[in-house]
VEXRO-878654 format. One record per atom (N, C-alpha, C): atom name; x, y, z; residue in three letters. Coordinates in pm, 1 decimal, padded with zeros to 6 digits, m for minus. Last residue first. Example, Ala and Ser with C-alpha at 12.3 -4.5 7.8 and 13.67 -1.06 7.14 Angstrom:
BEGIN
("N", (01285.0, m00225.0, 00708.0), "ser")
("CA", (01367.0, m00106.0, 00714.0), "ser")
("C", (01290.0, 00003.0, 00787.0), "ser")
("N", (01319.0, m00569.0, 00780.0), "ala")
("CA", (01230.0, m00450.0, 00780.0), "ala")
("C", (01320.0, m00330.0, 00780.0), "ala")
// end
This chain:
BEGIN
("N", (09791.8, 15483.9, 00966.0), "unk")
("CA", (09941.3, 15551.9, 00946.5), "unk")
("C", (09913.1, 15597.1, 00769.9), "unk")
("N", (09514.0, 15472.4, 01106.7), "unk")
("CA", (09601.9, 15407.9, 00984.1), "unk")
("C", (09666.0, 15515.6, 00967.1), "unk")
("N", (09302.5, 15355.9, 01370.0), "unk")
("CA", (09383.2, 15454.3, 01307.6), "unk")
("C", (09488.5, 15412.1, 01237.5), "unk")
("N", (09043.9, 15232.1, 01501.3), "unk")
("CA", (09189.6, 15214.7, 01448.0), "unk")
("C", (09203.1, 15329.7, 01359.6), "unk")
("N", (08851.2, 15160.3, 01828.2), "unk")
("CA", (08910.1, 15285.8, 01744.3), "unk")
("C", (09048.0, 15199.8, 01673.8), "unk")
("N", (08568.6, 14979.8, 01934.8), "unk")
("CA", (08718.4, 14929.0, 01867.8), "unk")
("C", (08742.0, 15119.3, 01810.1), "unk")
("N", (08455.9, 15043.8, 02252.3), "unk")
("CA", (08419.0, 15041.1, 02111.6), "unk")
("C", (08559.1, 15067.6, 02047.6), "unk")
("N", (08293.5, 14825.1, 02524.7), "unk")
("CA", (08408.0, 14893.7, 02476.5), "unk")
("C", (08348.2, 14906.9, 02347.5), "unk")
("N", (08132.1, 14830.1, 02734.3), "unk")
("CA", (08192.7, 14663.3, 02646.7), "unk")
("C", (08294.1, 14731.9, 02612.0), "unk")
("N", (08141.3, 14999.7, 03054.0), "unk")
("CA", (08093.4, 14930.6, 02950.5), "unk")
("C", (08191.6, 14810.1, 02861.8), "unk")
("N", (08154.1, 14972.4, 03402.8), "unk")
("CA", (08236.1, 14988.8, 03259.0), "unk")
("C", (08122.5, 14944.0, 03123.5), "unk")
("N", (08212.3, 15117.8, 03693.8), "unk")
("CA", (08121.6, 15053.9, 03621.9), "unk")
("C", (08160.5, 15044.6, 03484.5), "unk")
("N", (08380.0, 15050.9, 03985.8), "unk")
("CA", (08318.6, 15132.3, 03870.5), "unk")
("C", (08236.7, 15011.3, 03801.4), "unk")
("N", (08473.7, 14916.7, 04239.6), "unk")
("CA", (08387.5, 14995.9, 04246.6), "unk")
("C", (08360.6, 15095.3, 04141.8), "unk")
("N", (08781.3, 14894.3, 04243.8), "unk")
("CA", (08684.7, 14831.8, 04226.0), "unk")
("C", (08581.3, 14979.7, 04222.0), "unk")
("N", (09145.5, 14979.2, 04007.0), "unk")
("CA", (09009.2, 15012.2, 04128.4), "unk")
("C", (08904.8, 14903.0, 04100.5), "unk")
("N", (09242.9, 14975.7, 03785.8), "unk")
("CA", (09316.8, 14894.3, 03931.4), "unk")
("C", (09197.6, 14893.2, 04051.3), "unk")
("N", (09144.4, 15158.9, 03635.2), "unk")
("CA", (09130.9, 15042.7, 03563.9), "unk")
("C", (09184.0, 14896.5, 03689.7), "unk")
("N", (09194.8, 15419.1, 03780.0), "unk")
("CA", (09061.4, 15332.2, 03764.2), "unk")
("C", (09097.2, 15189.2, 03741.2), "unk")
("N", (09464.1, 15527.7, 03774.6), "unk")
("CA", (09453.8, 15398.5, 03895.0), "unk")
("C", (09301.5, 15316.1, 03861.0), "unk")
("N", (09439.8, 15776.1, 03645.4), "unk")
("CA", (09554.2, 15677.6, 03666.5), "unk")
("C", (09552.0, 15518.5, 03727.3), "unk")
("N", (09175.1, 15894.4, 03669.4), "unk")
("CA", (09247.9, 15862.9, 03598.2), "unk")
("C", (09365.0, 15776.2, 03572.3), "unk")
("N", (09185.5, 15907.2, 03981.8), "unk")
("CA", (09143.5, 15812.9, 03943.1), "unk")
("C", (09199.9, 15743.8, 03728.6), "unk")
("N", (09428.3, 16085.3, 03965.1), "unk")
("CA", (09410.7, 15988.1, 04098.5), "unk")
("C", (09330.4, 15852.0, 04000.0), "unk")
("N", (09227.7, 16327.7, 03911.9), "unk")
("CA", (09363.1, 16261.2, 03869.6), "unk")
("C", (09397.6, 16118.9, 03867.1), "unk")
("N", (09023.7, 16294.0, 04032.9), "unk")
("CA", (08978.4, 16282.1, 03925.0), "unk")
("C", (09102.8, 16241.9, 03858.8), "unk")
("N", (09015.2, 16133.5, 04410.1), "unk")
("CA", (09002.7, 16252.9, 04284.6), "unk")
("C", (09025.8, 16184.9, 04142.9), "unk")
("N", (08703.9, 15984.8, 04478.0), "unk")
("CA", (08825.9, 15994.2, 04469.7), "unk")
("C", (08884.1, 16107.6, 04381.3), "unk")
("N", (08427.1, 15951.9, 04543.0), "unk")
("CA", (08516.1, 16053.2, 04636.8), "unk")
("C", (08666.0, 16012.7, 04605.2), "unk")
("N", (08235.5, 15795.2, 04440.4), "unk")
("CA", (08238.1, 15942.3, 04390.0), "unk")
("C", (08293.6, 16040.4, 04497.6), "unk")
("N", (08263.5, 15522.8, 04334.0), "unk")
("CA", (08345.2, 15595.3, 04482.8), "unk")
("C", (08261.7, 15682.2, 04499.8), "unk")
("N", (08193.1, 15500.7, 04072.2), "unk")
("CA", (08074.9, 15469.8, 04169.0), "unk")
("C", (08122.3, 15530.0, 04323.9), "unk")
("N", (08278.0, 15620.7, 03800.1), "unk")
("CA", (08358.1, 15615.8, 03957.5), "unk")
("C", (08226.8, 15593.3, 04041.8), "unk")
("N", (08219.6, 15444.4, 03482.6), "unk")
("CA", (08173.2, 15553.2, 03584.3), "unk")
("C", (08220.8, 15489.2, 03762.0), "unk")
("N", (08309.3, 15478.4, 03159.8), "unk")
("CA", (08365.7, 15406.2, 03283.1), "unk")
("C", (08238.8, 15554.8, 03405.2), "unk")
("N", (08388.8, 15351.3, 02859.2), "unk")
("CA", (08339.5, 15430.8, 02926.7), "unk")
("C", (08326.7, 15379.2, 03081.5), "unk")
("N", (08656.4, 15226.0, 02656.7), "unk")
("CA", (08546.9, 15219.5, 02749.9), "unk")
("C", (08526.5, 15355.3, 02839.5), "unk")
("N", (08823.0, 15164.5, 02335.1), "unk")
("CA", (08815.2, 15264.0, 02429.6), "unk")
("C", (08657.9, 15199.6, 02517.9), "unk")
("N", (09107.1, 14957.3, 02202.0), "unk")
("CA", (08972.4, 14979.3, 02259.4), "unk")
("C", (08909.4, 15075.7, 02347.9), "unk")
("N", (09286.6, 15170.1, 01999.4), "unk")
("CA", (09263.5, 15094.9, 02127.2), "unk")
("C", (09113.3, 15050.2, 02143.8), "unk")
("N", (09521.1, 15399.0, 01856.8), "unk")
("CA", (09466.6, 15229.5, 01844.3), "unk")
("C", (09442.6, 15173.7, 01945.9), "unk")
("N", (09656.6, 15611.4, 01887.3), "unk")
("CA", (09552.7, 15606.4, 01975.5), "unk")
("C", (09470.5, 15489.8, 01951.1), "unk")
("N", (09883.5, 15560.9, 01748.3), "unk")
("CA", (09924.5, 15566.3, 01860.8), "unk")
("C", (09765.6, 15535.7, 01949.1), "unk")
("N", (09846.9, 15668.4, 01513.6), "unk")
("CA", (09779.3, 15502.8, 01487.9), "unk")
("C", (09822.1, 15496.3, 01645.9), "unk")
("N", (09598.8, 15954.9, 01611.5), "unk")
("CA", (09761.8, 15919.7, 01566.2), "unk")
("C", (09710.1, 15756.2, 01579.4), "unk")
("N", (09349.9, 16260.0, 01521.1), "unk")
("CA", (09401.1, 16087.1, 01556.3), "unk")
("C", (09548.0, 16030.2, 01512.3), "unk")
("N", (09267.2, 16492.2, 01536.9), "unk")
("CA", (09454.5, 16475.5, 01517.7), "unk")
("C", (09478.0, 16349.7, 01544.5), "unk")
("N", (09032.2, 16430.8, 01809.9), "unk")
("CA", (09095.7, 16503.1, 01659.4), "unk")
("C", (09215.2, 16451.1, 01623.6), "unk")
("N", (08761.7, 16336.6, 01985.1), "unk")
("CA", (08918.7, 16289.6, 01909.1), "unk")
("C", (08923.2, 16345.5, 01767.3), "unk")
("N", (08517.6, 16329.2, 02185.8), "unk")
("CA", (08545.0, 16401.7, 02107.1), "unk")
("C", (08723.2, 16403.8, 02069.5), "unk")
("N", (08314.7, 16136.7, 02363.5), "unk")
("CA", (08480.9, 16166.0, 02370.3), "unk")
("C", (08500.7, 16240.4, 02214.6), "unk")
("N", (08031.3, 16190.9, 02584.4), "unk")
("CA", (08126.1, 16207.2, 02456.6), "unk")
("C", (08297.8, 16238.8, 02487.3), "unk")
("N", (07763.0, 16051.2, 02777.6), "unk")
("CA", (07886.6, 16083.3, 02774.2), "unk")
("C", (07971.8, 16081.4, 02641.2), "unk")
("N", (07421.9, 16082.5, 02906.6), "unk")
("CA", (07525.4, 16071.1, 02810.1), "unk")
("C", (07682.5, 16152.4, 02769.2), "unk")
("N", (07155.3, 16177.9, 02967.2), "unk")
("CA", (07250.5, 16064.4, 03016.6), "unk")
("C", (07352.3, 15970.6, 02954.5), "unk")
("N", (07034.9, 16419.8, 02854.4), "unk")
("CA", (07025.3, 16244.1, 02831.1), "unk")
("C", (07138.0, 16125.6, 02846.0), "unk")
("N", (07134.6, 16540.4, 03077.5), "unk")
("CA", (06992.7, 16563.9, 03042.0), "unk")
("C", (06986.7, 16394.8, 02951.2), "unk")
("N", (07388.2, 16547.3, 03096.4), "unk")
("CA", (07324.8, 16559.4, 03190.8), "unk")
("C", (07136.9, 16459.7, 03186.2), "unk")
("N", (07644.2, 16528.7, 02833.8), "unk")
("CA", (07438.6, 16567.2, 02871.0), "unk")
("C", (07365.6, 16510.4, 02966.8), "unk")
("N", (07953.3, 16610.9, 02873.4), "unk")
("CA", (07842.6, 16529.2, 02897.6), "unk")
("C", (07701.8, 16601.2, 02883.7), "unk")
("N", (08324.9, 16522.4, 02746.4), "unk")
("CA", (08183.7, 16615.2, 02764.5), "unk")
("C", (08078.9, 16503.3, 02799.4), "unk")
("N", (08651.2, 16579.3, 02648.9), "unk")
("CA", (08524.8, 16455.9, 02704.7), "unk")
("C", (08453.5, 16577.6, 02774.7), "unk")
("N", (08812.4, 16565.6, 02360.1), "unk")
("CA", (08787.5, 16655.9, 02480.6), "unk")
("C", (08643.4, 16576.1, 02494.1), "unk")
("N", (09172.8, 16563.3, 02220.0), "unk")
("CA", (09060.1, 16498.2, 02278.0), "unk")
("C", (08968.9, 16577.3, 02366.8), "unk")
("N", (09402.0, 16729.4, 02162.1), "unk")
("CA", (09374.4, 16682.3, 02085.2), "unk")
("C", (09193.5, 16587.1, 02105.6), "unk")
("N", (09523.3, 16852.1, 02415.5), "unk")
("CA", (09527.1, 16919.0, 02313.9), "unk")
("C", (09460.6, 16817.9, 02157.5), "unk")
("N", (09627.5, 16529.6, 02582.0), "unk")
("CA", (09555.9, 16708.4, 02580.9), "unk")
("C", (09605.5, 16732.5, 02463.8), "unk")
("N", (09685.0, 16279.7, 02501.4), "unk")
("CA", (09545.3, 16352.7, 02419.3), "unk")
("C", (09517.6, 16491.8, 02481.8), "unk")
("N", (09916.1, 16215.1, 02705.8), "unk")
("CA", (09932.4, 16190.5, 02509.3), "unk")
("C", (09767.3, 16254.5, 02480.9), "unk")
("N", (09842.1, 16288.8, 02941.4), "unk")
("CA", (09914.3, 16409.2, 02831.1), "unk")
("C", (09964.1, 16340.0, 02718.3), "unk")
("N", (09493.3, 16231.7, 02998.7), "unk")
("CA", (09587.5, 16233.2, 02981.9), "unk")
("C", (09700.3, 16303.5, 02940.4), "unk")
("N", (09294.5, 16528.3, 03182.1), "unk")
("CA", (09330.7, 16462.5, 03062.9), "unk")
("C", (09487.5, 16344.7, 03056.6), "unk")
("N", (08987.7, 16643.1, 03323.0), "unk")
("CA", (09084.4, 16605.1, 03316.9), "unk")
("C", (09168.5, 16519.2, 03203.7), "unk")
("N", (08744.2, 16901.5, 03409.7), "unk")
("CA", (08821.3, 16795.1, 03295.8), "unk")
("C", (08929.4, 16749.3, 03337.5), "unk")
("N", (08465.1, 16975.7, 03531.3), "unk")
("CA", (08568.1, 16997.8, 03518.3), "unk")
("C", (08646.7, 16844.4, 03486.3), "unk")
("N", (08195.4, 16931.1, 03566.3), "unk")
("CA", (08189.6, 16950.4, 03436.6), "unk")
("C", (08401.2, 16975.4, 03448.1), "unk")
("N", (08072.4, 16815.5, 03846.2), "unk")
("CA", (08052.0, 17011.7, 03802.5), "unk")
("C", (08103.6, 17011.1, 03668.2), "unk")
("N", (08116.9, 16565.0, 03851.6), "unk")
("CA", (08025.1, 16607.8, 03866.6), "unk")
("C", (08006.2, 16747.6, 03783.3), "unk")
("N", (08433.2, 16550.8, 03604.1), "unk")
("CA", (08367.2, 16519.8, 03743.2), "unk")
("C", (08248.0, 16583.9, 03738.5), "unk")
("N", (08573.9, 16321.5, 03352.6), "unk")
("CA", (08451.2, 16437.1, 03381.1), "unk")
("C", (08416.6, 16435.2, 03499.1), "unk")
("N", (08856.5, 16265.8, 03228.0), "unk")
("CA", (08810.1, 16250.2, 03326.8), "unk")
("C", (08715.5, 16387.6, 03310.5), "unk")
("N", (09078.7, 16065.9, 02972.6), "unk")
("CA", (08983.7, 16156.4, 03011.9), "unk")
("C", (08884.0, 16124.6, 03141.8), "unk")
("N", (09202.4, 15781.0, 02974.9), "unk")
("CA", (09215.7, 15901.2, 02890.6), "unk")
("C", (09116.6, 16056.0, 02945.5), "unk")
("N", (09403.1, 15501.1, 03162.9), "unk")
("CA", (09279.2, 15665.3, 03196.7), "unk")
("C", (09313.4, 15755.1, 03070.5), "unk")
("N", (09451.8, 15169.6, 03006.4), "unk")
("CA", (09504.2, 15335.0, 03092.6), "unk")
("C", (09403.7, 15399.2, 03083.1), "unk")
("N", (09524.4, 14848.1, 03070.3), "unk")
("CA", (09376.5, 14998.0, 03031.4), "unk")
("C", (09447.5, 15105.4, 03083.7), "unk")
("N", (09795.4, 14771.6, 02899.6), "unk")
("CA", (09715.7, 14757.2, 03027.3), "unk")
("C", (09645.1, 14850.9, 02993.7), "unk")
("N", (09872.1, 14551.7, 02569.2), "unk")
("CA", (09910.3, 14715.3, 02723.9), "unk")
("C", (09792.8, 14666.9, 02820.2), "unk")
("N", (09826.3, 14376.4, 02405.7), "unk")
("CA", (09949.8, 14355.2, 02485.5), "unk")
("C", (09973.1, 14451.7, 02586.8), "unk")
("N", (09611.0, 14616.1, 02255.3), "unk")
("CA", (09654.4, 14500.7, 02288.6), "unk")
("C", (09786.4, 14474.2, 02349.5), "unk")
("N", (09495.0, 14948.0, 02465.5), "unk")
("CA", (09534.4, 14845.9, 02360.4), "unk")
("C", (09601.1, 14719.3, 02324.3), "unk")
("N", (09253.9, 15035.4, 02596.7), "unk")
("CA", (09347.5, 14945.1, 02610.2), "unk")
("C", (09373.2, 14872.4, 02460.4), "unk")
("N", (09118.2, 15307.2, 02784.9), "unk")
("CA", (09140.6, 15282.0, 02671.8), "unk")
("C", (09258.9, 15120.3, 02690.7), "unk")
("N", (08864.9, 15532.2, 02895.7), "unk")
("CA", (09005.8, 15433.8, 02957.9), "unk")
("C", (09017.6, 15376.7, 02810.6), "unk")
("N", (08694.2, 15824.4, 02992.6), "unk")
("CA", (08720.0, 15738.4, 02916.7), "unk")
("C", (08841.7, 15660.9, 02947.2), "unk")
("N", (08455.6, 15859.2, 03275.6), "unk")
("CA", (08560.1, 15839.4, 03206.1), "unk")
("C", (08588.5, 15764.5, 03104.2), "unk")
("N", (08288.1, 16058.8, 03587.9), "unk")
("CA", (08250.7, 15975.3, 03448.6), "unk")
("C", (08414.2, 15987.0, 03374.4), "unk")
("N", (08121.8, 16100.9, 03891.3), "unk")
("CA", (08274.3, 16163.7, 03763.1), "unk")
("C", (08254.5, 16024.6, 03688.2), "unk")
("N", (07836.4, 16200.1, 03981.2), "unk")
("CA", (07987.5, 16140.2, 03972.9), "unk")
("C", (08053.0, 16133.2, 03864.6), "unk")
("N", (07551.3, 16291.1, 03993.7), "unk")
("CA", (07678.2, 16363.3, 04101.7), "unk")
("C", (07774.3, 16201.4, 04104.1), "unk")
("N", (07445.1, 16159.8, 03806.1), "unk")
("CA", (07484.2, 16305.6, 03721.4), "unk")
("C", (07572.6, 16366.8, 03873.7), "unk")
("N", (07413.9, 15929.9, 03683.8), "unk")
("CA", (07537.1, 15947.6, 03669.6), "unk")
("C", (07522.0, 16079.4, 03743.0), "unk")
("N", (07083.0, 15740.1, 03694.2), "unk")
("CA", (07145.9, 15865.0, 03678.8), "unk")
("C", (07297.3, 15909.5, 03738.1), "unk")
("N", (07039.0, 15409.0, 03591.7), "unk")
("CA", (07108.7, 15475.9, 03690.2), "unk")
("C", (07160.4, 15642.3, 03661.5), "unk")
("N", (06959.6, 15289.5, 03348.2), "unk")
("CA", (06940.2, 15176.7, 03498.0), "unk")
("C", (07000.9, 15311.9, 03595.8), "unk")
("N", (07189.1, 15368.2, 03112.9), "unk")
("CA", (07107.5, 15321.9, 03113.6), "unk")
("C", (07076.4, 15251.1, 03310.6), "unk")
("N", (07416.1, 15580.2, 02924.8), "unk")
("CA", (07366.6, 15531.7, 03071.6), "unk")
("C", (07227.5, 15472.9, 03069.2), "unk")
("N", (07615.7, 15532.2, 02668.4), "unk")
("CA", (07485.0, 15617.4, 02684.4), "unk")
("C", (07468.3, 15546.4, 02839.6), "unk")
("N", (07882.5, 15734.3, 02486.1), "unk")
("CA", (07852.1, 15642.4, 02615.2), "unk")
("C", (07647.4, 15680.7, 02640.1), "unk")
("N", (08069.8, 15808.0, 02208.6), "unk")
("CA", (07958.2, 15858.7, 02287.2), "unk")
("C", (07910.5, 15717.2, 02367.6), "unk")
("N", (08329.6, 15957.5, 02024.4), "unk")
("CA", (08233.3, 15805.9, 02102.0), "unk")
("C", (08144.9, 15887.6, 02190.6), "unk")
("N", (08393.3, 16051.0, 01699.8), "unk")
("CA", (08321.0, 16099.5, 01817.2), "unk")
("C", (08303.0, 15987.1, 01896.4), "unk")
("N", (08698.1, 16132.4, 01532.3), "unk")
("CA", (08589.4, 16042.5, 01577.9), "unk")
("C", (08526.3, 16079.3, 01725.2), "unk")
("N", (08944.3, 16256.6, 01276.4), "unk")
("CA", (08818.1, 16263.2, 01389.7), "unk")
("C", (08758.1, 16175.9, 01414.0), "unk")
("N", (09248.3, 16229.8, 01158.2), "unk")
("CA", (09092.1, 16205.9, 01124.9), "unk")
("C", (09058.0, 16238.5, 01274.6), "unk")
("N", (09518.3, 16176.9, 01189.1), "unk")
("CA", (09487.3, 16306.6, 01105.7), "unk")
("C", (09297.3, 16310.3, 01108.7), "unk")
("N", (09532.5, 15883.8, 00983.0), "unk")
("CA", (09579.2, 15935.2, 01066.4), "unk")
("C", (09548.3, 16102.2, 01031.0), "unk")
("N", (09204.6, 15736.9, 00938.7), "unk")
("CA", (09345.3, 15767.4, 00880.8), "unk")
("C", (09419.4, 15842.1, 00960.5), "unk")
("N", (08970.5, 15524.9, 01118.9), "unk")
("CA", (09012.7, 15610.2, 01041.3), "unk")
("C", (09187.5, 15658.0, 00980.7), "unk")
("N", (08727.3, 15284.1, 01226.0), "unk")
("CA", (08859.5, 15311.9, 01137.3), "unk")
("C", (08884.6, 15426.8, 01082.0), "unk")
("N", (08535.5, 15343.9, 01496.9), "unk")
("CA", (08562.1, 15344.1, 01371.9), "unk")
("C", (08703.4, 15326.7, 01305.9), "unk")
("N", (08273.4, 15427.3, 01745.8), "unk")
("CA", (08438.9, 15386.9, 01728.5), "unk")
("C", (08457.3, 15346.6, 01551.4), "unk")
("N", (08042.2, 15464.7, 01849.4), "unk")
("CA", (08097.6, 15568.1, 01789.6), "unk")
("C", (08261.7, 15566.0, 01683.2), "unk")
("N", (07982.4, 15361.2, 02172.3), "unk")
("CA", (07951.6, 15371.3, 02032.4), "unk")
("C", (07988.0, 15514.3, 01933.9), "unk")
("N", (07830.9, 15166.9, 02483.4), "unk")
("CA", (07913.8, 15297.4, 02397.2), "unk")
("C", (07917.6, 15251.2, 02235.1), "unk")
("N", (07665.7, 15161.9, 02761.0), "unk")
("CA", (07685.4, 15125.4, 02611.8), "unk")
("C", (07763.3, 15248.2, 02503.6), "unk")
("N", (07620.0, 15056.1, 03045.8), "unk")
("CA", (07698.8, 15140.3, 03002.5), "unk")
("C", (07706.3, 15105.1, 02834.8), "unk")
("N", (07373.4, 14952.0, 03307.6), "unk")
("CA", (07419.5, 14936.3, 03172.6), "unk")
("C", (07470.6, 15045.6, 03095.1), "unk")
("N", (07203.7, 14851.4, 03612.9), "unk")
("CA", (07300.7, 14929.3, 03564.2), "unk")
("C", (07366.2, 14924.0, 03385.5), "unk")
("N", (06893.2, 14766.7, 03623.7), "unk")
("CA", (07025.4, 14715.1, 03592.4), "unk")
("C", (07106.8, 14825.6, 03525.9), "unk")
// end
């Protein structure tokens, strides 16, 4: 059984750090692109970050320069690495994997949360205080 569990999410101040981290369970990830999505209340899930197979990135442009998504191959595991937190980035964040593994990474960024064929976890609460 496929199972996405994430963790890491927290309250912090504006200006703070937080790490999430996704763990894979039931299924090696390692030839498809992996993601973070995020939704905050009354919005729709949007795409924050995109990992494809070979390790190349993609980003929203409210978190370039401030977020950076990585993976361990090896223990089947995905990180969102958040600096310069703004109360802007108040969301639930999920981990997400493109089961397609032929769409692009842009593309999907934008459109996952509209797509079938992923896989998601529960989510982990991020707040950030002004």
């Amino acid at each position: 059984q496929v199972q996405l569990v994430e963790s890491g999410g927290g309250s912090v101040q504006a200006g703070g750090s937080l790490r999430l981290s996704c763990a894979f369970f039931g299924y090696t990830w390692t030839n498809y692109q992996m993601g973070w999505f995020r939704q905050a209340p009354g919005k729709e899930r949007e795409g924050v970050a995109v990992i494809d197979a070979d390790g190349s990135t993609t980003y929203a442009d409210s978190v370039k320069g401030r977020f950076t998504i990585s993976k361990d191959n090896a223990k089947n595991t995905l990180y969102l690495q958040m600096n310069s937190l703004k109360p802007e980035d108040t969301a639930m964040y999920y981990c997400a994997v493109d089961g397609a593994s032929d769409r692009a990474a842009d593309w999907w960024l934008r459109k996952g949360p509209d797509l079938g064929n992923n896989y998601w976890g529960q989510g982990t609460q991020v707040t950030v205080s002004s």
